[in-house]
C-alpha positions in Angstrom: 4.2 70.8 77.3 7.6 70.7 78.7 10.5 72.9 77.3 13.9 72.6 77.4 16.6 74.7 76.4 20.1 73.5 74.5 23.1 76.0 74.7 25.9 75.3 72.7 29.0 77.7 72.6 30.0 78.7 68.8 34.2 79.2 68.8 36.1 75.0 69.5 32.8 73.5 69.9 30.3 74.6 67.1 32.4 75.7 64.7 35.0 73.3 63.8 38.8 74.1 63.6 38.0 74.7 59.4 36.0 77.6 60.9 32.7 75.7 59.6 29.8 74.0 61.0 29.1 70.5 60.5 26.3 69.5 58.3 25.5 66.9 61.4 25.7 69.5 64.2 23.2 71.6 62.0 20.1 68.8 61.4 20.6 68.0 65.2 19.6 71.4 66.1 16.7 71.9 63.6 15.4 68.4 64.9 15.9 70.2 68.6 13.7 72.8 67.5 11.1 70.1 66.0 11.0 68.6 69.7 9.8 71.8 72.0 13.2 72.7 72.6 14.7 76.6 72.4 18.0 76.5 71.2 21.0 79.2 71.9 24.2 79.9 71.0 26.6 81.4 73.9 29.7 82.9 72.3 32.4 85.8 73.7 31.9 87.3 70.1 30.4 90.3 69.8 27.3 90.8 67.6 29.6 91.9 64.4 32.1 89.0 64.5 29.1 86.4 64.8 27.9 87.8 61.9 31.1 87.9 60.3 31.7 84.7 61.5 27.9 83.4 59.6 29.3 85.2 56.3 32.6 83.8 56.0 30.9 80.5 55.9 28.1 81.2 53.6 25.3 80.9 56.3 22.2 83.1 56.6 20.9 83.3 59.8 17.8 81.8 58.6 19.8 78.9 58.0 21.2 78.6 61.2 18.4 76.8 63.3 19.0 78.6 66.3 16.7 80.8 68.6 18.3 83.3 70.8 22.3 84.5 70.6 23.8 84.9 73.7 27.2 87.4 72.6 29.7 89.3 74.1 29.7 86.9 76.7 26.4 87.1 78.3 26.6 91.0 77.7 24.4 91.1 75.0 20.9 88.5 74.1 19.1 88.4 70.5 16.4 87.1 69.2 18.2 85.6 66.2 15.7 84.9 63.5 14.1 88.0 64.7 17.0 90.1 65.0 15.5 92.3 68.0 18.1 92.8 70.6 16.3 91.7 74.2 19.1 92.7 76.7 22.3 94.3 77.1 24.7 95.3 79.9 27.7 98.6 79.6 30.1 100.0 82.5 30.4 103.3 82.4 33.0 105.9 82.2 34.2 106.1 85.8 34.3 101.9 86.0 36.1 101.8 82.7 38.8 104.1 84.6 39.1 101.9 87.6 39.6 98.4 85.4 42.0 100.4 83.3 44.0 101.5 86.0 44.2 98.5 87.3 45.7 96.8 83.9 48.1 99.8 83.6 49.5 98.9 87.3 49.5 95.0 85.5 51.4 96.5 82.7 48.7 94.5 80.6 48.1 95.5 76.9 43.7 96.4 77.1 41.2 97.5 74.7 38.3 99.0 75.6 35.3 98.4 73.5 32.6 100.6 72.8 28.9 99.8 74.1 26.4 97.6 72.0 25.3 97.7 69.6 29.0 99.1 68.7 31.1 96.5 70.6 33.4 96.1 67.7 34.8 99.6 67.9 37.8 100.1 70.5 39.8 101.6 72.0 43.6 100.3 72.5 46.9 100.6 74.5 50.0 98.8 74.4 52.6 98.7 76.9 55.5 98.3 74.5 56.0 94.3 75.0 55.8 92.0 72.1 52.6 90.6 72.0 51.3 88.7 68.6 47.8 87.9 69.3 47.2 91.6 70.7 48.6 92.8 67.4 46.7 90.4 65.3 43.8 91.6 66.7 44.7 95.6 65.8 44.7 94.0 61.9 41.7 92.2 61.9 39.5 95.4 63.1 41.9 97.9 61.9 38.8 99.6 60.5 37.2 100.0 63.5 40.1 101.0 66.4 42.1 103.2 67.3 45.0 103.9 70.1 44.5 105.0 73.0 46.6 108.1 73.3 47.1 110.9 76.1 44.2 113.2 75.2 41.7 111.2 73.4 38.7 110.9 75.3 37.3 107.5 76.4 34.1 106.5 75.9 30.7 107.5 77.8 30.2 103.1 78.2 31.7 100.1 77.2 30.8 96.8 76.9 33.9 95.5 77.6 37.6 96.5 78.6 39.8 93.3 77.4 43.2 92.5 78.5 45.9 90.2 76.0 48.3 88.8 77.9 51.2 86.4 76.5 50.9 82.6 77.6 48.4 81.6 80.5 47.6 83.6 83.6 48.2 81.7 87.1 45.6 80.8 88.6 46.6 83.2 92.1 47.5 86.4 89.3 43.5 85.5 88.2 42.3 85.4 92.0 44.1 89.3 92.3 42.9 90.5 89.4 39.3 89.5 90.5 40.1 90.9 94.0 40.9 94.2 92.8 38.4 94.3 90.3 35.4 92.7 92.8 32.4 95.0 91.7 32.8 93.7 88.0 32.8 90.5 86.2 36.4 89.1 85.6 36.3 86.1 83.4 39.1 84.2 81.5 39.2 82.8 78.0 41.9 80.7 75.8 42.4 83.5 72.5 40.6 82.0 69.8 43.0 83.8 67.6 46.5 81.9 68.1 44.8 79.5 71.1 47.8 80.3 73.7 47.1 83.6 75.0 45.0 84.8 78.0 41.9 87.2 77.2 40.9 88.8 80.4 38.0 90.6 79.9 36.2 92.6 82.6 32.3 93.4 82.1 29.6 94.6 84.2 28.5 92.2 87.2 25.4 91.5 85.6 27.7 89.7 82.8 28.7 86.1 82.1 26.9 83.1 79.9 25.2 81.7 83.3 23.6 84.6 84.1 22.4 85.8 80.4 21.4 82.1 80.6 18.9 82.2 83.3 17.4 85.2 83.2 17.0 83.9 79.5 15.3 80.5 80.7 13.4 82.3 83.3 11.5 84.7 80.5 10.9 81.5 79.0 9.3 79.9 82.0 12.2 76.8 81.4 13.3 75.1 84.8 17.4 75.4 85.3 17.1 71.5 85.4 15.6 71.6 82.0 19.2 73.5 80.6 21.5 71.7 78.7 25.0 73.6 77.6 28.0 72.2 75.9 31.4 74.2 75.7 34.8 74.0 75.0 36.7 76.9 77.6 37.2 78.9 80.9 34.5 81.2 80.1 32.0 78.5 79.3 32.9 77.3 82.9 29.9 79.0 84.7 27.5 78.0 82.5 28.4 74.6 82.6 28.4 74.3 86.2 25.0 76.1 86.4 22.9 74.0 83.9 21.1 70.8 84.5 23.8 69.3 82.1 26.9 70.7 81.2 28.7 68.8 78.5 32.6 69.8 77.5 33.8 68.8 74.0 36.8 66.5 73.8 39.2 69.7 72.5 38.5 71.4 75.8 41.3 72.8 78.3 42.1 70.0 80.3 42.2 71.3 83.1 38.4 71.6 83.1 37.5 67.8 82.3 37.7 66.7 85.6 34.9 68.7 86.4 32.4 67.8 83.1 31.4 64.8 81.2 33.0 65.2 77.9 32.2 64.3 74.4 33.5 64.2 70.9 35.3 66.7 69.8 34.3 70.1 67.8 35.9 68.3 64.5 33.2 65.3 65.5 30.1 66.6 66.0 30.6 67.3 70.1 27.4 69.2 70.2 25.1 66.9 68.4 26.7 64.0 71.4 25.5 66.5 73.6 22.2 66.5 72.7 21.5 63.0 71.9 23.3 62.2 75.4 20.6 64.5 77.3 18.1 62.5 75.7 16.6 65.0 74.2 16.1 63.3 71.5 16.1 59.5 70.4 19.3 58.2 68.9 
């Protein structure tokens, strides 16, 4: 029998702007799951915030019918229900150097965040400018970072080295950045913290939701046509473009819905539109 696979992401298109998930959204998926098809979420959060994430709104994961997480961007894939970690990607110590040379000459405040299964311990340096959402984020893990001084040593791999910048990156600064950092992945994403800021973050090449995406659908013998994804940002933009449908929910960057047909919003059930749009299943 034919399978298909569903990708939603989780931040502005799963979860609602209440930081829950719609009652709607959730029997769409379990019915997914009842019709022979494998379901994923594809989020930039690492393993830990997910499962923050689940915890802040009362969810167990067994609740959540959903098969595989896609985190960290593509840099990490999980069996959920399972909880086996099936594939992961790190830079190493020399590449961490490189990216963070190249954000020093940027004058870009960075963290640089341990390998997984430890993603959410980092590494930090600030360049002295004001910048709110880098700062917010120092709070929120204060537990788990610390700066990155002259001296301390960084670490042996990373998943991730992450740049904050204030307000939106051109898109020719973007196209430099990616030029001098061409043997990694460079991808852009809105902050989900104060939704204004630029997050570049720079993983290994292997790295982004299209590619954790297909090799996932390929060790599940599911044709690329046979993908459906729905998303809401820049760095859902790849996966979009690469699935057989890419859906964008109607709280999207506008710049991108052009390029997508879009939906309802995250607030309205965006991701169940998506799926009864793909005909996956009957309205």
């Amino acid at each position: 029998m034919k399978k298909n696979l569903f990708i939603t992401d989780f931040d502005g298109t799963l979860l609602t702007d209440e930081k829950s998930i719609a009652r709607e959204d959730l029997a769409i998926l379990s019915r997914l799951r009842q019709n022979n098809t494998i379901t994923a979420i594809a989020t930039g959060r690492s393993l830990y915030s997910f499962q923050r994430a689940l915890k802040q709104i009362d969810l167990a994961v067994n609740e959540l019918p959903v098969d595989y997480l896609i985190f960290s961007t593509g840099a990490g894939i999980m069996a959920l229900q399972e909880g086996l970690l099936i594939r992961s990607h790190a830079i190493i110590a020399r590449d961490i150097r490189k990216i963070i040379a190249c954000f020093d000459l940027n004058k870009w405040d960075y963290m640089v965040h341990k390998a997984i299964p430890d993603t959410r311990y980092f590494l930090y340096k600030s360049h002295g400018r004001e910048n709110s959402d880098f700062q917010k984020r120092i709070q929120l893990y204060r537990a788990f970072c610390a700066p990155l001084n002259n001296g301390r040593a960084l670490y042996g791999s990373a998943t991730q080295v992450l740049a904050i910048v204030p307000g939106k990156v051109s898109p020719s600064r973007m196209a430099a950045i990616r030029a001098d950092l061409v043997d990694y992945s460079v991808i852009p994403a809105t902050s989900p913290l104060d939704h204004c800021s630029s997050w570049i973050e720079v993983f290994n090449k292997q790295v982004s939701k299209s590619m954790a995406a297909s090799w996932l659908a390929s060790a599940l013998d599911i044709q690329q046509s046979d993908v459906i994804s729905v998303g809401n940002d820049y760095n859902d933009q790849d996966l979009l473009e690469w699935s057989g449908k890419g859906y964008l929910v109607a709280n999207a960057a506008k710049d991108l819905k052009p390029y997508f047909k879009t939906v309802a919003s995250n607030n309205h059930c965006g991701v169940s539109q998506a799926a009864l749009e793909s005909d996956l299943l009957a309205w």
